[in-house]
C-alpha positions, -999 to 999 in steps of 0.1 A, spaced: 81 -532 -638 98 -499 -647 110 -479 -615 126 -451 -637 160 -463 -639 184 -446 -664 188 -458 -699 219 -450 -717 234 -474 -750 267 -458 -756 273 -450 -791 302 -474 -807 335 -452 -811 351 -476 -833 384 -450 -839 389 -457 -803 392 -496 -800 422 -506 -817 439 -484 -794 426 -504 -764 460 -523 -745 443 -556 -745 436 -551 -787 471 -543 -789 484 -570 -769 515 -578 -744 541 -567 -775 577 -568 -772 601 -584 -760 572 -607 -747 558 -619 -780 596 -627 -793 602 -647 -761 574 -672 -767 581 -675 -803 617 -687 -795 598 -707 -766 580 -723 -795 548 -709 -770 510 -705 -792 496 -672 -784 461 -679 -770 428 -676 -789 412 -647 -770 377 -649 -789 376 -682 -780 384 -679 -744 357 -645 -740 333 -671 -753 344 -704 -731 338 -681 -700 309 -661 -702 295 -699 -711 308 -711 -675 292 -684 -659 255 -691 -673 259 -725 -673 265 -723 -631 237 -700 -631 215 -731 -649 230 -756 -624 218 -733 -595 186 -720 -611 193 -682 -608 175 -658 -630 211 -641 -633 245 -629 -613 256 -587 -607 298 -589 -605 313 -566 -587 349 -581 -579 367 -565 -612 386 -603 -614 352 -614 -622 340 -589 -644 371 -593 -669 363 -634 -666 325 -627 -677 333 -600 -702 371 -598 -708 365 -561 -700 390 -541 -673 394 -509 -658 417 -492 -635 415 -530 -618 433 -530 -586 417 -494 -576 382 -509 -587 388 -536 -561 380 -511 -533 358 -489 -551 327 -507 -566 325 -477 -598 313 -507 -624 295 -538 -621 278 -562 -648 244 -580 -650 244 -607 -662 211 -625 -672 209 -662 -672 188 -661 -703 196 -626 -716 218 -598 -722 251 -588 -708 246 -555 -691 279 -532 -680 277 -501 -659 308 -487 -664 329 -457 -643 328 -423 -652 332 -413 -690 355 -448 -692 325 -462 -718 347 -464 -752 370 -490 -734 347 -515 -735 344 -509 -773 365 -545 -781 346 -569 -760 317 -584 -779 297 -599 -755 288 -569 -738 252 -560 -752 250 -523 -736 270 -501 -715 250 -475 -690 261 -450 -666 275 -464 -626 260 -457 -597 279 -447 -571 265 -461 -539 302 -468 -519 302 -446 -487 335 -430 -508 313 -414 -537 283 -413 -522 287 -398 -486 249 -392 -467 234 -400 -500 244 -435 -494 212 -448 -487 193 -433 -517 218 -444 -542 218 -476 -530 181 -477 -536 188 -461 -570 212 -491 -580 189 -519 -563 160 -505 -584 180 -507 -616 190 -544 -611 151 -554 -600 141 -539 -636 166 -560 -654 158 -591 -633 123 -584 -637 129 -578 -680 147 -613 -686 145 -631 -654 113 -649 -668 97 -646 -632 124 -656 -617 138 -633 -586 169 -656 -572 200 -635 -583 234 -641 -576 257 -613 -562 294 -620 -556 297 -586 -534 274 -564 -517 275 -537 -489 242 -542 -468 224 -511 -477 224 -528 -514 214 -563 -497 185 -547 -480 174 -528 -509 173 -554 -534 158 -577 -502 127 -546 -501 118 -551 -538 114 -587 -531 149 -602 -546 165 -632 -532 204 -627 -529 222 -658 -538 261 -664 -535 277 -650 -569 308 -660 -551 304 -699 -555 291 -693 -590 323 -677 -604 348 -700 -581 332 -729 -594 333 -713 -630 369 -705 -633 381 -736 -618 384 -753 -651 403 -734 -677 395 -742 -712 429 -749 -733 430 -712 -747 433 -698 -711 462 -727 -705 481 -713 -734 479 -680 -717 490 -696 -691 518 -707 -702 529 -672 -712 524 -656 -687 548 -681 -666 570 -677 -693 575 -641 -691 574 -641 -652 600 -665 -655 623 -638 -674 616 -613 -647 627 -644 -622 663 -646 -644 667 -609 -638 659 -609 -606 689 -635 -602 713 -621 -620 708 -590 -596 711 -611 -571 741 -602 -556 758 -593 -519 746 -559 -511 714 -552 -528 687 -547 -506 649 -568 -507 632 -544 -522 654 -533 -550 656 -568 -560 618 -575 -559 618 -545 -582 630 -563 -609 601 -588 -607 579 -556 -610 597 -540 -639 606 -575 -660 567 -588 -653 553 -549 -667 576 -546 -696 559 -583 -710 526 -572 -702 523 -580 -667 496 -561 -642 502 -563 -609 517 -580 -574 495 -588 -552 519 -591 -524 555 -582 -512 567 -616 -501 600 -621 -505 629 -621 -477 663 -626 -470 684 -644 -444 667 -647 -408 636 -628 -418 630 -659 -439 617 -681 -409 585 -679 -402 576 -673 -431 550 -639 -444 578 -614 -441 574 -591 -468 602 -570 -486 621 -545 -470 650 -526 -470 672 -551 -453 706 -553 -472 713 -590 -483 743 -601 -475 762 -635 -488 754 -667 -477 719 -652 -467 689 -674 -481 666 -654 -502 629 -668 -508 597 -652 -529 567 -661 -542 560 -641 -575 520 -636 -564 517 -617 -596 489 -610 -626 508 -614 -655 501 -614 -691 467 -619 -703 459 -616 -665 461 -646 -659 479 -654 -621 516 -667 -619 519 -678 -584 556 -695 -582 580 -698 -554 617 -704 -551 646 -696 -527 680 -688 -537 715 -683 -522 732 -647 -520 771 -653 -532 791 -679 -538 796 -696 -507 783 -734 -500 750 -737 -482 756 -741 -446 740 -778 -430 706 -761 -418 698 -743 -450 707 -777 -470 684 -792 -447 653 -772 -449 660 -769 -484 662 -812 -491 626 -809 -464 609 -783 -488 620 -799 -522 609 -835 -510 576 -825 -495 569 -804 -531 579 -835 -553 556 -856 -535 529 -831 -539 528 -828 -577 530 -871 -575 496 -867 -561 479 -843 -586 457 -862 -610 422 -862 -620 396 -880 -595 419 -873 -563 400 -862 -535 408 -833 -517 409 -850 -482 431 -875 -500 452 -843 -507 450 -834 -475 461 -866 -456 486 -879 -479 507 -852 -484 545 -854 -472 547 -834 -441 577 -826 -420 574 -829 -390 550 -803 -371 569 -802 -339 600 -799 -351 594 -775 -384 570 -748 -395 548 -753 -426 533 -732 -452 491 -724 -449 481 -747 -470 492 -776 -491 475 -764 -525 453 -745 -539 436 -735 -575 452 -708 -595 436 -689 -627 431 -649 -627 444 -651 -590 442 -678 -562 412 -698 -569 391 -724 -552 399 -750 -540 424 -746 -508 434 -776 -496 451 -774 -457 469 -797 -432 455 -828 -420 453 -810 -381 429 -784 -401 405 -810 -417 381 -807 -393 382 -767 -392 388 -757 -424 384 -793 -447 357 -791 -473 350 -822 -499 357 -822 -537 375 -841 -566 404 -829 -587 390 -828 -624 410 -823 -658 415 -786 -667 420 -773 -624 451 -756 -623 467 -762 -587 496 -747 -571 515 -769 -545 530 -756 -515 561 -760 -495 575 -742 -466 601 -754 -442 617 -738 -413 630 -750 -381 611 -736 -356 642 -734 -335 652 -708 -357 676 -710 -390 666 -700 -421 637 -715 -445 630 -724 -475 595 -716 -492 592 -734 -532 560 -740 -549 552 -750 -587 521 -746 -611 503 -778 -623 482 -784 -648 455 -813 -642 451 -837 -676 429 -861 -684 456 -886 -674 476 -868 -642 494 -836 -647 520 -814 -663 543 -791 -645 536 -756 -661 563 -734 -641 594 -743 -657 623 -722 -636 653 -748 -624 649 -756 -585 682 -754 -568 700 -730 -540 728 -725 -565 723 -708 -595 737 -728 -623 
């Protein structure tokens, strides 16, 4: 079936690639850092490969004829390929098809083709269409039928008969479409949370640098840490230390000081911290490689002794965290998870949303809540060897005081666990 889609192979511009950042790498002063760290850079051929080969293999399991990413995390774990990331996020201006049993198709943004240039496994690059409300305006509806006919011609070229295709996101004039030319829209979601849940050992070696060079940012930020700087100049430092090592983005502002500390959410502001105030963060970051660095700790402003509230919420927070990593090992369930966590008590204290949850590009299936939300927002599973889970705590009194939010990144093994964050715990700076 041709319905007169545009065909376009770019031309390889092989001058161009080497200049590409991801060919040329985080640099310095990250690459020194690990070396002293005694840290292995990670094998990026190897991981390109690992993950397009998670993808198809959940499209096998599922018995898809092949998936169209458009969440830009996705695309760079099928294809190692990126662009303009955080803006694609709300507008959709490149996608990939990915056939089950065939090529690996990228439609790529506007006269952005050469950057693609590194990443083997892309077989061909073609023109985007437009179809968001942004670019396309009244023409929404025909480009939309433009795009869906496109897709229908690759899924009718390699989908071997097969017209189940997966679709992580899609606006309904796009669901509708491909629904007209007789396509049966699967979740692309499941497939790609289910893929990324298990990192291969390359992806854990980027990892660990990443956490390594968010941890330098962390140092900075504490040794600005002093009476009369105000949130958001020292969150900056986070942002300037994460960058300079290769570091992408933050996906949040949450970091606080003093009685903006409890509840917790409060992002950033331009409060002036003042000593003795409490000052808690969670680092919510894309770091090197792009792979996620989601670590928490809270810190005292000055040199003063921790009043008796903040050493108690602080005691609560580090228990109930301690006896979260205890639990992480392979074969746990998550309603075991769930129910034998530590918890303070819920009447008295206020606790974070959930207990874990999966970490990789960003914050990745599973979530794993409170035992009062089991039966609203509980799902089954089993911990395997290669998750990477981040465990929770936040404590505040919830007759007001201060809290405490902590949290630390965990690697499952094959025989329990390994703590990947590495940054001391402690009020005090020492």
């Amino acid at each position: 079936m041709n319905l007169g889609r545009h065909k376009a192979k770019i031309q390889p511009k092989p001058s161009v690639a080497p200049f590409n950042w991801h060919t040329l790498g985080p640099g310095e002063p990250a690459v020194s850092e690990w070396a002293a760290a005694g840290l292995d850079l990670p094998d990026l051929e190897i991981t390109r490969e690992y993950r397009l080969g998670r993808v198809r293999k959940k499209l096998r399991e599922f018995e898809y004829a092949g998936i169209v990413l458009s969440d830009p995390l996705n695309i760079r774990y099928a294809t190692s390929s990126t662009n303009m990331q955080v803006w694609i996020t709300h507008n959709t201006s490149r996608y990939v098809f990915i056939a089950t049993e065939g090529p690996v198709i990228l439609f790529e943004f506007s006269h952005a083709d050469y950057l693609s240039d590194p990443f083997p496994l892309i077989d061909e690059i073609r023109p985007v269409t437009d179809w968001y409300y942004f670019a396309a305006g009244d023409t929404l509806g025909n480009k939309a039928q433009r795009w869906a006919a496109e897709i229908v011609d690759l899924v009718s070229e390699h989908g071997g008969g097969n017209t189940r295709l997966a679709l992580d996101r899609v606006n309904p004039e796009g669901a509708h479409a491909l629904e007209d030319f007789g396509i049966s829209i699967e979740n692309g979601e499941e497939i790609m949370e289910l893929a990324r849940s298990i990192k291969h050992p390359e992806e854990v070696r980027a990892m660990r640098c990443a956490i390594a060079a968010t941890e330098k940012a962390m140092e900075v930020m504490h040794e600005n840490l002093v009476p009369g700087v105000t949130e958001q100049r020292l969150w900056s430092y986070l942002h300037a230390e994460s960058i300079a090592r290769g570091g992408e983005w933050i996906e949040t502002r949450l970091l606080s000081s003093g009685s903006r500390t409890n509840p917790w959410y409060q992002e950033c502001s331009s409060r002036v911290i003042e000593s003795g105030d409490l000052v808690g963060f969670d680092t919510d970051l894309v770091g090197s490689y792009g792979m996620c660095v989601d670590i928490s700790r809270t810190w005292l402003c000055g040199f003063e002794k921790p009043n008796s509230n903040q050493t108690e919420v602080y005691e609560l927070a580090a228990e109930q965290i301690n006896r979260g990593i205890e639990m992480v090992r392979p074969g746990v369930t998550f309603k075991e998870l769930t129910f034998d966590g530590l918890v303070p008590d819920p009447n008295l204290y206020r606790h974070y949303t959930s207990q874990f949850h999966g970490v990789g590009l960003c914050d990745e299936y599973p979530a794993i809540y409170f035992p009062e939300d089991w039966e609203s927002a509980g799902y089954s599973g089993v911990v395997e060897p290669g998750m990477v889970l981040c465990v929770e705590s936040y404590v505040g009194r919830k007759d007001g005081g201060e809290g405490v939010k902590l949290e630390e990144q965990v690697l499952v093994t094959e025989s329990g666990h390994e703590v990947l964050s590495n940054y001391p715990m402690g009020l005090i700076r020492s």
